[in-house]
N, C-alpha and C positions, 0 to 999 in steps of 0.2 A: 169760176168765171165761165163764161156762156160762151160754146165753140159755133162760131159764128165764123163765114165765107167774108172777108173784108175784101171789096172792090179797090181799094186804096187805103196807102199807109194812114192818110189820114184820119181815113173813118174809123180806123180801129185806135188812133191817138185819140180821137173827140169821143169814141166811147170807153175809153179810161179816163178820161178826165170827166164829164158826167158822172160814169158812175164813184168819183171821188170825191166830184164837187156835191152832190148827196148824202155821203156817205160822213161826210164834216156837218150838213144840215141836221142831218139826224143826229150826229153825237152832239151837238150843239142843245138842239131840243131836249135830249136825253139828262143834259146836263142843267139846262134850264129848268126842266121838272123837279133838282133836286135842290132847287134854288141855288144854284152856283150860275153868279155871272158869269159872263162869258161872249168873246166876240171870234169872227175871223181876222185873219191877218191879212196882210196886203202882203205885196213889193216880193215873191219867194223868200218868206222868211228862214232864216236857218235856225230857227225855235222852234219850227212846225208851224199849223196850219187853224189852234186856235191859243185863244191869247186867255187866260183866265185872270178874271180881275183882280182876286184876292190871292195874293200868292199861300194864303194860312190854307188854302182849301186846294190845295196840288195833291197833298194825301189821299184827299175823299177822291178828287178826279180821275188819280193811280187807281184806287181801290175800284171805280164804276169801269172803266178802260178795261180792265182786269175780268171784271166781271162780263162787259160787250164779249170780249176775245172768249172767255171759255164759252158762255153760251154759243157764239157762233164758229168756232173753230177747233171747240170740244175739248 
């Protein structure tokens, strides 16, 4: 994360939540490029934050999730 001076609690909440509400756009698109549907949720879901339409493809979505994390957290 980026060591940034926050003038207010605020602005360092609205820049965690950006950089979260992106960070679902892109695994979203990620997921869509591997033709697995897929939506956001609403309402604070306690599933998490996307909905996968066919539950037979939770596998492959483990397996690409899997694959984000090691390339970006090594």
């Amino acid at each position: 994360m980026t060591n940034q001076r926050w003038d207010t609690d605020e602005d360092r909440m609205i820049h965690k939540l950006t950089v979260h509400k992106n960070l679902i756009t892109w695994v979203i698109q990620q997921l869509e490029k591997e033709n697995i549907p897929c939506q956001r949720t609403t309402g604070n879901d306690p599933n998490g934050d996307i909905l996968v339409i066919n539950p037979e493809q939770a596998p492959s979505v483990k397996e690409i999730i899997r694959g984000i994390n090691r390339q970006f957290n090594g």
